[in-house]
MARDRENRO-351251 format. One record per residue (C-alpha): residue number from 1; x, y, z. Coordinates in pm, 1 decimal, decimal comma, m for minus. Example, Ala and Ser with C-alpha at 12.3 -4.5 7.8 and 13.67 -1.06 7.14 Angstrom:
% residues 2
+-----+----------+----------+----------+
: pos :       xx :       yy :       zz :
+-----+----------+----------+----------+
:   1 :   1230,0 :   m450,0 :    780,0 :
:   2 :   1367,0 :   m106,0 :    714,0 :
+-----+----------+----------+----------+
***
This chain:
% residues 376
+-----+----------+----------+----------+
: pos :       xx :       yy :       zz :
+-----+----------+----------+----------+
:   1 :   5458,5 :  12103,9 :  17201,8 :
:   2 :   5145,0 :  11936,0 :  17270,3 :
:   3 :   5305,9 :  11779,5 :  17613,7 :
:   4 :   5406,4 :  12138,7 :  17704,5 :
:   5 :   5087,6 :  12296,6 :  17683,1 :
:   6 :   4923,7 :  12020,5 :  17851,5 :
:   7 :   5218,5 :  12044,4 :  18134,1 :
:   8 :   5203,9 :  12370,0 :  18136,8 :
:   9 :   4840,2 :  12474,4 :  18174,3 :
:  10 :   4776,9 :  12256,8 :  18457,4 :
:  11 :   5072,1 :  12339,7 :  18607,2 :
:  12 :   5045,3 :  12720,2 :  18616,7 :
:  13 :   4649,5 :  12703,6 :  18713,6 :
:  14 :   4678,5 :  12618,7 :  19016,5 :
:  15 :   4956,5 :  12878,5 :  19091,5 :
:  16 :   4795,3 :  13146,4 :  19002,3 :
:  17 :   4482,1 :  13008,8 :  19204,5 :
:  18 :   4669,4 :  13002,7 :  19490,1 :
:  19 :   4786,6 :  13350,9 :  19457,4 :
:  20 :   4461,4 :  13465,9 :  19340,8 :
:  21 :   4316,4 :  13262,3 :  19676,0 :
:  22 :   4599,4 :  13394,9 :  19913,8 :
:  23 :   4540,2 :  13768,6 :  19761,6 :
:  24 :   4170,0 :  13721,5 :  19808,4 :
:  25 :   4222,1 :  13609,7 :  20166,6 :
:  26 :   4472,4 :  13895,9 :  20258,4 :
:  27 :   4211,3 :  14124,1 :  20094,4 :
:  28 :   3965,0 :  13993,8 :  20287,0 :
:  29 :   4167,6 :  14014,4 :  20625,5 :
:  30 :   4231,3 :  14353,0 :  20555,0 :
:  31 :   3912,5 :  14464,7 :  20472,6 :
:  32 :   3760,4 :  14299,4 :  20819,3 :
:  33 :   4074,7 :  14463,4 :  20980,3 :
:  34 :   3954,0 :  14815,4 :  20889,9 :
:  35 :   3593,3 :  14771,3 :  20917,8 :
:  36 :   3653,2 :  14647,9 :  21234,7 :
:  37 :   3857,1 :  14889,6 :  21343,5 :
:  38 :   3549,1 :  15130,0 :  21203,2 :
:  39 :   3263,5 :  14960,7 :  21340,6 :
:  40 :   3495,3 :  14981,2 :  21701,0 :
:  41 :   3538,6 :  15332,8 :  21658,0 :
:  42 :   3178,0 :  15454,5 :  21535,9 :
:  43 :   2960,3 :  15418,6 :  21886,5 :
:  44 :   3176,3 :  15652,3 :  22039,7 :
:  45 :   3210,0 :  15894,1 :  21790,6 :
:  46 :   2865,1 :  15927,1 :  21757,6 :
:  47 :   2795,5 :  16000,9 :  22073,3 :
:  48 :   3078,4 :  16269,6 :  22078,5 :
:  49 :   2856,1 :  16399,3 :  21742,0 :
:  50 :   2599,4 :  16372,2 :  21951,4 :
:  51 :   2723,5 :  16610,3 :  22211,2 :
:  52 :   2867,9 :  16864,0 :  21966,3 :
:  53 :   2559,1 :  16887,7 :  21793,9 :
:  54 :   2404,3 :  17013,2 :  22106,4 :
:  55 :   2665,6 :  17200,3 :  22227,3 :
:  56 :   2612,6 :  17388,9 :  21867,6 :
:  57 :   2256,4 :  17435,7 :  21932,7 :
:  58 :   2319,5 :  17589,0 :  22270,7 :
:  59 :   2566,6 :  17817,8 :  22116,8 :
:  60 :   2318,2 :  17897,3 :  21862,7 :
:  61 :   2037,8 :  18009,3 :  22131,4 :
:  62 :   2311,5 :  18228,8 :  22330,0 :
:  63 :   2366,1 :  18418,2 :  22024,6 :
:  64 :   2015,1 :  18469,6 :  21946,9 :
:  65 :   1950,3 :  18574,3 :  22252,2 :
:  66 :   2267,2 :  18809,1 :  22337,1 :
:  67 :   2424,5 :  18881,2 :  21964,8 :
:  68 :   2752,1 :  18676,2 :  22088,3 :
:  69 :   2891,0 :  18381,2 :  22217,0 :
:  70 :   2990,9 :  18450,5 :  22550,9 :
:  71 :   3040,1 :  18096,5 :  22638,7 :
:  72 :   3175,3 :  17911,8 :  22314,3 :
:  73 :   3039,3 :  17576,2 :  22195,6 :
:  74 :   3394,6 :  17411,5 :  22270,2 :
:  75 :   3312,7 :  17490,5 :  22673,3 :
:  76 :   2959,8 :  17380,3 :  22619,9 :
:  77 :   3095,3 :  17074,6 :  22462,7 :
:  78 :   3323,4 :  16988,8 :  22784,9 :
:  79 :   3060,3 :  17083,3 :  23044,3 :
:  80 :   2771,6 :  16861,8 :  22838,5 :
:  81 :   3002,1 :  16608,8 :  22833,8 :
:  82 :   3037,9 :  16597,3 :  23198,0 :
:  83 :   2723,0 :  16631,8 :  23278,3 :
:  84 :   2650,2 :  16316,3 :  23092,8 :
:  85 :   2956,0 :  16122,5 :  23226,1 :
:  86 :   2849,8 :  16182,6 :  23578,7 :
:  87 :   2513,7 :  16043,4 :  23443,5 :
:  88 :   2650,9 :  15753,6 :  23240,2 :
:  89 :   2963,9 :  15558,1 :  23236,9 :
:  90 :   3015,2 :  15452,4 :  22871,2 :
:  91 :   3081,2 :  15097,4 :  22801,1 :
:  92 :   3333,7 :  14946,1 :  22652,7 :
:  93 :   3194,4 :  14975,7 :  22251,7 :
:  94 :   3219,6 :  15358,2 :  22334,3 :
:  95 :   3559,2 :  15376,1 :  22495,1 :
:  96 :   3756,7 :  15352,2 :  22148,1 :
:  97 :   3551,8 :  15587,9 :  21972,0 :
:  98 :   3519,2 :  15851,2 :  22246,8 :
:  99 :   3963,6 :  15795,3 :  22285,7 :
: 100 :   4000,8 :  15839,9 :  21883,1 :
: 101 :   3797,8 :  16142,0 :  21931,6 :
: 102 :   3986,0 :  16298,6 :  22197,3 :
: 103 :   4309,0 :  16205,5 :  22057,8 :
: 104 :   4314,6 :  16166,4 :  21618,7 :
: 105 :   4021,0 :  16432,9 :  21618,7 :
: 106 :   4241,4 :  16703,8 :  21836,9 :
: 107 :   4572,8 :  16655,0 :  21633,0 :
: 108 :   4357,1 :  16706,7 :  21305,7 :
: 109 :   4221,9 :  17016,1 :  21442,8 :
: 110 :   4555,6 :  17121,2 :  21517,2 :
: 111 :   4662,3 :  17074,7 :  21171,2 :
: 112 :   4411,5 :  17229,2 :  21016,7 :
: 113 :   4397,2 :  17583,7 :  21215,7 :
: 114 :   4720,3 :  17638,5 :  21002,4 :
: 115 :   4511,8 :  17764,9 :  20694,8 :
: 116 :   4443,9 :  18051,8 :  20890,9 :
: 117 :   4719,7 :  18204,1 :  20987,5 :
: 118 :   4934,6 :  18464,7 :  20726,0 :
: 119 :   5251,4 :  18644,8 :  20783,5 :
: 120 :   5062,4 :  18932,1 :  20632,7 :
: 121 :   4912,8 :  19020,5 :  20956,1 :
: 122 :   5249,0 :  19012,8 :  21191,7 :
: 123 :   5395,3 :  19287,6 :  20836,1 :
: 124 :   5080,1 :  19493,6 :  20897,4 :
: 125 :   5136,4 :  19555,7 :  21297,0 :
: 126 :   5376,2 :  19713,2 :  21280,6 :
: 127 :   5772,6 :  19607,7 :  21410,4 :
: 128 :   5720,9 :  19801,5 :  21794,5 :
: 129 :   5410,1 :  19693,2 :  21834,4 :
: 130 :   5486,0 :  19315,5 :  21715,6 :
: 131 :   5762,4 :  19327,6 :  21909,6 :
: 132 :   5558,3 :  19419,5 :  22227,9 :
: 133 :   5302,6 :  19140,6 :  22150,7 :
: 134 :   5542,4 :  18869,6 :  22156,3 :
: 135 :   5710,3 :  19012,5 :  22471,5 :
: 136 :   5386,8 :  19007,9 :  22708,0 :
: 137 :   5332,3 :  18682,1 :  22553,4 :
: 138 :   5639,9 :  18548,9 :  22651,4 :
: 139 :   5665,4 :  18721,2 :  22982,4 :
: 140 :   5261,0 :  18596,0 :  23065,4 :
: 141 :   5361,0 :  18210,2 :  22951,5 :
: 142 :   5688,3 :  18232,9 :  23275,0 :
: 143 :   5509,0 :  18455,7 :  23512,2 :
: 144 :   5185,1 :  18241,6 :  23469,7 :
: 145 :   5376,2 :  17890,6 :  23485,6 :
: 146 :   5552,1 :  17990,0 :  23812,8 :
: 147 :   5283,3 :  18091,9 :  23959,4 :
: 148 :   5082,3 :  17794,8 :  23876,3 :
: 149 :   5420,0 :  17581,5 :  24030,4 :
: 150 :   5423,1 :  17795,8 :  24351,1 :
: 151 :   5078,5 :  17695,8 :  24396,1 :
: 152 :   5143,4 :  17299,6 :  24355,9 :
: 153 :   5006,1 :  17243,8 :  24018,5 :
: 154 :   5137,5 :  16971,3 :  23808,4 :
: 155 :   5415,9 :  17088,8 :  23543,0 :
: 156 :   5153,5 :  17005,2 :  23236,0 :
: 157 :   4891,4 :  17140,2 :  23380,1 :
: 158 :   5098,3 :  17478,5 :  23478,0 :
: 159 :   5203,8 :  17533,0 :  23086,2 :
: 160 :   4810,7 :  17476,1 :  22982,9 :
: 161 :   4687,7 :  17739,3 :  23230,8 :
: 162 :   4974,4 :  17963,1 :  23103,3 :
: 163 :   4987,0 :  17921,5 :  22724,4 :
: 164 :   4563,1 :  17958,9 :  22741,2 :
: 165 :   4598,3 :  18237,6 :  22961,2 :
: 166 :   4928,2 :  18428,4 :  22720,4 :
: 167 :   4762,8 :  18318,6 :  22420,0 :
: 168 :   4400,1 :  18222,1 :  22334,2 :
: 169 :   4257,1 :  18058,4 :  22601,1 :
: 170 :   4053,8 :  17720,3 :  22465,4 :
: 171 :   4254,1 :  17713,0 :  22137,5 :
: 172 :   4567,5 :  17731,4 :  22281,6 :
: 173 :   4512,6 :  17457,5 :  22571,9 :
: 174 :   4374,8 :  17215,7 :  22296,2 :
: 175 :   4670,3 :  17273,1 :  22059,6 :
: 176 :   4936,9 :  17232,7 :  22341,7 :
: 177 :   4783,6 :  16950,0 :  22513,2 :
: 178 :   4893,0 :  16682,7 :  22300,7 :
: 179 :   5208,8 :  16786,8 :  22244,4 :
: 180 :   5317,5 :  16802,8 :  22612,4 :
: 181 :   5149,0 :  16466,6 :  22667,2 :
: 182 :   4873,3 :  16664,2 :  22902,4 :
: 183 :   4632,7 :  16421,7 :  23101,9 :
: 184 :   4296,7 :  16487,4 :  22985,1 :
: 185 :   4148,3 :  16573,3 :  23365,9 :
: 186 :   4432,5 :  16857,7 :  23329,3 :
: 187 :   4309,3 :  16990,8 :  22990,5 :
: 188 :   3900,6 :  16997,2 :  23081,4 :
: 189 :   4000,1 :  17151,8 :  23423,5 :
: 190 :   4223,7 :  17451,5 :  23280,4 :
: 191 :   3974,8 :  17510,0 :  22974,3 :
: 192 :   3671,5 :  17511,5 :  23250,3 :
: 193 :   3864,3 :  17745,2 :  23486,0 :
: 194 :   4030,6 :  17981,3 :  23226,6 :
: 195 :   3676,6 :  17998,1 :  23033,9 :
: 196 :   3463,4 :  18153,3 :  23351,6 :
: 197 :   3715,0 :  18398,3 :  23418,9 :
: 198 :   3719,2 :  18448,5 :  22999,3 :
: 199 :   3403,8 :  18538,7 :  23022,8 :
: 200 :   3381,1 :  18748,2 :  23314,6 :
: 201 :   3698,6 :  18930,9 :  23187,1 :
: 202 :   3472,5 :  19006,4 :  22893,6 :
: 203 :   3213,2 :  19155,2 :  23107,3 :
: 204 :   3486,5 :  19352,5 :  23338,4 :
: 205 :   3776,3 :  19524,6 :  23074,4 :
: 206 :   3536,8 :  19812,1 :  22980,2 :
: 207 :   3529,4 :  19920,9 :  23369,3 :
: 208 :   3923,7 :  20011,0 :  23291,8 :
: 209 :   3798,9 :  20270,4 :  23077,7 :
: 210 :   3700,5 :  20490,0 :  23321,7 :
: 211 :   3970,7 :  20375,3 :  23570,9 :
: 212 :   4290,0 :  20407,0 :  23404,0 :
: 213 :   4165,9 :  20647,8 :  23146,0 :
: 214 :   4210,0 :  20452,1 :  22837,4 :
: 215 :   4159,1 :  20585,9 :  22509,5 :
: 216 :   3953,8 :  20377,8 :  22274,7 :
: 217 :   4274,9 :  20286,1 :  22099,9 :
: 218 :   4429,3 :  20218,3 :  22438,0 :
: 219 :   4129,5 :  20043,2 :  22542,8 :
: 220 :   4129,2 :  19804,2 :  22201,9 :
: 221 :   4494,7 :  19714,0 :  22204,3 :
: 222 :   4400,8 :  19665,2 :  22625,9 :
: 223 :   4133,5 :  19364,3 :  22487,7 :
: 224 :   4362,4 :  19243,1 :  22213,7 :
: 225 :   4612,6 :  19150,8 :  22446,1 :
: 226 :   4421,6 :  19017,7 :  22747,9 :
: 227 :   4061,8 :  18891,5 :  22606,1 :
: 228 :   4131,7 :  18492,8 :  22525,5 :
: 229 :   3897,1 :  18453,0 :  22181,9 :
: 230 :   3883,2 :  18602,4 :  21894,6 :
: 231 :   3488,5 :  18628,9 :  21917,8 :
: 232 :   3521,8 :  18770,2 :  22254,5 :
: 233 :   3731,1 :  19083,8 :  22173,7 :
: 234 :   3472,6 :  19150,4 :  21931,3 :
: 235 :   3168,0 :  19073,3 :  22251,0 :
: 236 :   3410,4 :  19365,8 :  22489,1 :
: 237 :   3554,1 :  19638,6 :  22232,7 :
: 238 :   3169,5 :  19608,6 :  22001,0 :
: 239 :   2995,8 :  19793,7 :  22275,8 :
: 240 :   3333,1 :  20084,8 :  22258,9 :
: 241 :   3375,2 :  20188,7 :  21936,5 :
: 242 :   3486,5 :  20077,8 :  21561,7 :
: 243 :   3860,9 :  20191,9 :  21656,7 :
: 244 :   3861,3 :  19998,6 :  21932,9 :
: 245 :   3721,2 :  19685,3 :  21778,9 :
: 246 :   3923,8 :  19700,7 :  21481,0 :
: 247 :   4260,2 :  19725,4 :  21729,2 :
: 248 :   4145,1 :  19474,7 :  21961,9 :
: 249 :   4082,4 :  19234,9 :  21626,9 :
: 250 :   4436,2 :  19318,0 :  21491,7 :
: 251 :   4620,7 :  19278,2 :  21838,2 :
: 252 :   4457,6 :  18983,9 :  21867,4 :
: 253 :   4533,3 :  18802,4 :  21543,6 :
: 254 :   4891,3 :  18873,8 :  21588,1 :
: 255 :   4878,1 :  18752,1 :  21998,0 :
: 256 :   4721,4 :  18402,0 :  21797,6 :
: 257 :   4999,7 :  18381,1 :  21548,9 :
: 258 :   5193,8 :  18311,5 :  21860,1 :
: 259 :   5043,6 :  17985,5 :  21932,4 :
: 260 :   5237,1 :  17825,0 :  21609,8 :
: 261 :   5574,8 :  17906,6 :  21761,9 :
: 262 :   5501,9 :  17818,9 :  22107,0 :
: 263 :   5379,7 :  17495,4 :  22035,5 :
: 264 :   5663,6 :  17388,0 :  21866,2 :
: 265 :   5889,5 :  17507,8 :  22134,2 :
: 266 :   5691,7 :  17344,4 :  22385,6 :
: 267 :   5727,0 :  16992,2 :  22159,5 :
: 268 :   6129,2 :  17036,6 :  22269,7 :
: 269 :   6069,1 :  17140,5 :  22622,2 :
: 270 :   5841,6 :  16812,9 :  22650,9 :
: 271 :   6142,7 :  16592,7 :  22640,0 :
: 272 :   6246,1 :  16723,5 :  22962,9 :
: 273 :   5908,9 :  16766,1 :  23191,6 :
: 274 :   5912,6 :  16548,8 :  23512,0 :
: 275 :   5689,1 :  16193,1 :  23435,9 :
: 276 :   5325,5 :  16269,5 :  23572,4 :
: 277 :   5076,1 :  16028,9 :  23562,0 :
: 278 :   5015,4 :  15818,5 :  23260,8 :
: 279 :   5290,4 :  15973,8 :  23118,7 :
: 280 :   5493,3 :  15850,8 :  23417,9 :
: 281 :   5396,6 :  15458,2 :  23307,7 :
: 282 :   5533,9 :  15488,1 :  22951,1 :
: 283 :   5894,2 :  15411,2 :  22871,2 :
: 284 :   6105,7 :  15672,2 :  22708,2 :
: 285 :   6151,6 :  15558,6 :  22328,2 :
: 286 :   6429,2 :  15658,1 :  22055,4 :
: 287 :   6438,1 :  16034,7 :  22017,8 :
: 288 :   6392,7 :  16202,4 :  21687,5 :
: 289 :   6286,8 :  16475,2 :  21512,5 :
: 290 :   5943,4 :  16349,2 :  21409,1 :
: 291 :   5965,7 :  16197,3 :  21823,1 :
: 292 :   6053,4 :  16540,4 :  21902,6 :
: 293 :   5831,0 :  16766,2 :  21654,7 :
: 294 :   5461,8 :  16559,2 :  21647,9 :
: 295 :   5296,8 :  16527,1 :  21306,0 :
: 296 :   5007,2 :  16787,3 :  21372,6 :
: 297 :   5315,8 :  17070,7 :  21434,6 :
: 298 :   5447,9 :  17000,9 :  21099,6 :
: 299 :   5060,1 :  16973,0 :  20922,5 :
: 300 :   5020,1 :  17321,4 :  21113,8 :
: 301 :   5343,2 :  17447,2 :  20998,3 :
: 302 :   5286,0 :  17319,2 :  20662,2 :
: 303 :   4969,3 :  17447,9 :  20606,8 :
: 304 :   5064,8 :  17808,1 :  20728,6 :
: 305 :   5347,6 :  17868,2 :  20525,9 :
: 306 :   5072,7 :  17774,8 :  20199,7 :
: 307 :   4860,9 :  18005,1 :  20366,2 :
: 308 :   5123,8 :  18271,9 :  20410,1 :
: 309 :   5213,0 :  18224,2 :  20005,6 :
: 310 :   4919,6 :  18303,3 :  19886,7 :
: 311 :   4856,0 :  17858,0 :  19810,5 :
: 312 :   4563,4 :  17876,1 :  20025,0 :
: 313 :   4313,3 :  18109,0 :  19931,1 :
: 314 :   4074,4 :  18257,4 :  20127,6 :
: 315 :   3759,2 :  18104,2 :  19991,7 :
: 316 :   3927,8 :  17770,1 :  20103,4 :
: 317 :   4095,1 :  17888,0 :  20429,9 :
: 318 :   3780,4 :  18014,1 :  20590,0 :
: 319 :   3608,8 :  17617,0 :  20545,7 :
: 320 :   3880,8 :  17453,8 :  20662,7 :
: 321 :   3937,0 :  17712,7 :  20964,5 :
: 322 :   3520,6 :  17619,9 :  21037,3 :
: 323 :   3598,5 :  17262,0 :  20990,4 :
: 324 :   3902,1 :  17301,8 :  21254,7 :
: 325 :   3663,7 :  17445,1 :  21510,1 :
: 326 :   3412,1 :  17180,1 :  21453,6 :
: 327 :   3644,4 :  16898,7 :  21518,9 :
: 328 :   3787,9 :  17105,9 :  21819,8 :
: 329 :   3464,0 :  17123,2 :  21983,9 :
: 330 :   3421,7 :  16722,4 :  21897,3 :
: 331 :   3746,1 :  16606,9 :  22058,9 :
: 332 :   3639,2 :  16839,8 :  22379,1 :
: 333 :   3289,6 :  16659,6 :  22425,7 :
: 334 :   3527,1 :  16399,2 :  22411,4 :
: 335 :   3708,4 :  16471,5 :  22657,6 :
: 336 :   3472,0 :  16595,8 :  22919,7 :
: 337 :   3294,6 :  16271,1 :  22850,3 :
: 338 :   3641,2 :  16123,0 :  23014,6 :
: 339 :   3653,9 :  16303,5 :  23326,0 :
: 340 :   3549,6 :  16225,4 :  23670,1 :
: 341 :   3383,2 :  16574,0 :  23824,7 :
: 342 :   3544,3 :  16479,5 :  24163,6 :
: 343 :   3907,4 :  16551,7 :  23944,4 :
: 344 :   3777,9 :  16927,9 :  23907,0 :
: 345 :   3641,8 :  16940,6 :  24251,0 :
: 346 :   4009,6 :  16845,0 :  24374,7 :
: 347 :   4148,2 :  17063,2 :  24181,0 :
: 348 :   3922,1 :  17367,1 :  24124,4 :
: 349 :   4050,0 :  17616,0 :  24437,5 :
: 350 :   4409,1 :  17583,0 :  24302,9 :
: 351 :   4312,9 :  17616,4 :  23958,5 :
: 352 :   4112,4 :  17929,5 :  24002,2 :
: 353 :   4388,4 :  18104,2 :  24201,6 :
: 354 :   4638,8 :  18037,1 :  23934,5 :
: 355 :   4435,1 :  18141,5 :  23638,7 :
: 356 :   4328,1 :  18449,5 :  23852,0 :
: 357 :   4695,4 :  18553,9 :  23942,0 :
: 358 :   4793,1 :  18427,3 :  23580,5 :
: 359 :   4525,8 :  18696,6 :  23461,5 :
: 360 :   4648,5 :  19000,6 :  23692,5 :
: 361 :   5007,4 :  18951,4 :  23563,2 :
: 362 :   4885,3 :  18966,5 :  23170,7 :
: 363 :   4691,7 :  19291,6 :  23265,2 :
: 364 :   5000,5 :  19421,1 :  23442,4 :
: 365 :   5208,0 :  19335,7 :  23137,6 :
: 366 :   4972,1 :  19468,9 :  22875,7 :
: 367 :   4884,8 :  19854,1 :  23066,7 :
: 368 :   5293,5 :  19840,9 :  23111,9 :
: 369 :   5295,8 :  19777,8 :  22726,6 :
: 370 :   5071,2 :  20043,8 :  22617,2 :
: 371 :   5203,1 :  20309,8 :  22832,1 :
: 372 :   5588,7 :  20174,0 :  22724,3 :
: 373 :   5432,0 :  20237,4 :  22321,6 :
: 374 :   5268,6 :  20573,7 :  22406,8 :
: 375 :   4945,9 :  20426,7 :  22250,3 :
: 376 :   4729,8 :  20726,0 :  22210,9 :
+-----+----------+----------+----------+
***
């Protein structure tokens, strides 16, 4: 018994030593592995942070100063960021942060903007009007991509300019950016574009008024379905009337709820765009669903259908929906701090034609729309 114990203690010591050393070690490794992988990712970010911090501030002055954001902090954000690439060409302890940013950042923004959307509001529209929506929508995304293609622009690029355009402008290029595999010079140069005329299509609906002879109804369904942001329809329908704003709010929730859909049909139709650019270098992997249907789509998806049960409530969806926007306008200083200006200089004339045709077409669609509903 005696030998055994002595055999035995000895014996198993050093084994579990070993493993004990070995578990340390691989501990160890990891723990360098992702602090590394931290401290690699960190001077970037920051100075993404950095830029959305002041892109917040500016925001934050334009309201003061006007009573709404006419030009958002996510635009800010890209032009900022720019502005200081043509300045400053990060190094390479910034490129990984400033990628993650762009990239990881975007995806999780994505995923999050699904706590904000409910069924409740396509029930409360109404079935002809609903219907109506998601036609112009659908009609603005074809007629705006083929005019975009008739005037030479890339295929990824087209579908940005058309899906911000049919949709919600900066929200809706962001969210279908990533899943097309959009090159990030395409992305700043459609927001930029589709942004300036945004904002001057905020400043030029009311004149309709008087032209067509729109009704304030008319007139607030008009901005719903044309106006790209949320914040915007409030900035052109305010200055109306309360009908019009609270039609132009409605129309407008319901033209966002489209951006779920869309983006998931566009993750199928990605599988069969022509190779452009980067995109052109990578090799073609395995197909499958979760190939086909990215990991944001489904968080998105996910977090919608909570929202639509009632699992989300509304003193957590309105947070997470800030928190969304936050890291939207982070992944966009991001990305402006990746683009050459001469990119946009090359491509501006083309750019501005197509979002301006892409733009007639919507307002075409939408008066056709209105008169089609007898909208009093």
């Amino acid at each position: 018994m005696s030998v055994k114990g002595i055999t035995t203690a000895p014996s198993e010591a050093p084994r579990s030593g070993v493993a004990g050393g070995e578990n340390s070690r691989g501990e160890i490794a990891r723990g360098k592995t992702a602090g590394g992988r931290i401290a690699s990712l960190l001077p970037g970010i920051l100075v993404c942070l950095a830029v959305t911090a002041a892109s917040l501030a500016v925001q934050a002055l334009e309201e003061r100063a006007t009573g709404h954001p006419y030009v958002e902090a996510l635009v800010i954000a890209i032009l900022l960021g720019i502005a200081l690439r043509t300045l400053w060409s990060p190094g390479e302890r910034f490129r990984a942060g400033i990628a993650f940013s762009a990239k990881q950042v975007l995806e999780l923004a994505v995923t999050l903007l699904g706590a904000s959307i409910s069924l409740g509001a396509i029930v409360a529209s109404g079935t002809s009007l609903l219907t109506g929506i998601v036609a112009t929508v659908v009609l603005a995304i074809v007629a705006s991509y083929v005019i975009c293609r008739v005037l030479g622009l890339p295929a990824r690029m087209a579908i940005l300019v058309a899906c911000g355009n049919a949709i919600c402008g900066n929200s809706a290029i962001a969210a279908v950016a990533p899943v097309i595999g959009a090159d990030s010079k395409d992305v700043v140069a459609a927001i930029a574009f589709t942004a300036v005329l945004g904002v001057l299509m905020v400043l030029g609906l009311p004149l309709f008024i008087p032209l067509v002879g729109l009704s304030e109804h008319q007139y607030g369904t008009l901005a719903g379905l044309t106006v790209y942001a949320v914040p915007q329809v409030l900035a052109a329908t305010v200055p109306v009337g309360i009908l019009a704003t609270q039609v132009g709010t409605l129309v407008k929730l319901v033209r966002v709820l489209m951006l779920g859909p869309v983006v998931v049909a566009f993750s199928f139709i990605a599988q069969h765009l022509p190779a452009e650019g980067a995109v052109a270098k990578a090799k073609p992997g395995r197909l499958g669903f979760f190939k086909i249907v990215p990991w944001f789509i489904l968080g998105f998806l996910a977090l919608a259908s909570l929202r639509s049960l009632g699992l989300v409530p509304e003193t957590a969806s309105q947070p997470i929906t800030r928190l969304a926007g936050l890291l939207t306008v982070v992944s966009m200083a991001a990305l402006g701090l990746g683009v050459d200006v001469r990119v946009l200089a090359r491509v501006g004339g083309r750019v501005t034609l197509a979002v301006t045709g892409s733009l007639v077409v919507l307002l075409a669609v939408s008066l056709s729309l209105i008169w089609a509903l007898r909208i009093a």
